[in-house]
N, C-alpha and C positions, 0 to 999 in steps of 0.2 A: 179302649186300650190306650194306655201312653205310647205315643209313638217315638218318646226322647230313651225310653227305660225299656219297656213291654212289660209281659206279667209273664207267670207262669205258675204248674200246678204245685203245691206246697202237698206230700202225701204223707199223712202221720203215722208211723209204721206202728206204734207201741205208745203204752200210757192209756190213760182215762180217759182222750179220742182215740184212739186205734183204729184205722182203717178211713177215718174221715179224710176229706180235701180240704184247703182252701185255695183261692188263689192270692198271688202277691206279686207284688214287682219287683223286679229286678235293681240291684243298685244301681246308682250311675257310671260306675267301671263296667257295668253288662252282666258282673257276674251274679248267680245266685245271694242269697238272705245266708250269712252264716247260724244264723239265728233267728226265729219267730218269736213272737208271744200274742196268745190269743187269749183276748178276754173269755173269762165264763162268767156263771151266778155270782151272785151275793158277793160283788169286789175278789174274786178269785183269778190268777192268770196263769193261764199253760205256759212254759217256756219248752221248747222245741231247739234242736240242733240237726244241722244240714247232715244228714247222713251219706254213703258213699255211692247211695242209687242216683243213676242219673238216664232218662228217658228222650231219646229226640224221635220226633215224628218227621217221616219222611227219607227217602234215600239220598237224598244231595248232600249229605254234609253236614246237615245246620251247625252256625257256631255256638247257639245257647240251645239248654235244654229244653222243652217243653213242661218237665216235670222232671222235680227232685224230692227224693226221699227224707225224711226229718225223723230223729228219735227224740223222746221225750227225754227231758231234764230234770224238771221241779214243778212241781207246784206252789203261787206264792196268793198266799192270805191276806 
């Protein structure tokens, strides 16, 4: 794990992953990825947007999430 950034769960709620994970890191403001893109097959890429889900594990407080929700955008060729 980056200890400047951290990761967290990327969870794709909809689209041609649906239900998959990945993990990612955090910008350098701390906050979530407004946006993902994850390669697939044959030169094909998912483009993903942070959705309004947001997961913290734990009862103290945390200030970042563990996992945030992503819906699907596009597909690009």
């Amino acid at each position: 794990m980056d200890t400047t950034t951290g990761t967290y769960t990327a969870k794709l709620t909809d689209g041609p992953l649906q239900g998959k994970t990945i993990t990612t890191e955090f910008l350098e403001t701390g906050d979530p990825r407004p946006r993902i893109e994850i390669p697939g097959e044959a030169g094909k890429r998912y483009l993903y947007a942070r959705g309004s889900g947001l997961e913290f594990e734990g009862e103290d407080g945390a200030a970042r999430p563990t996992a945030v929700d992503y819906r699907f955008l596009e597909t690009v060729f």
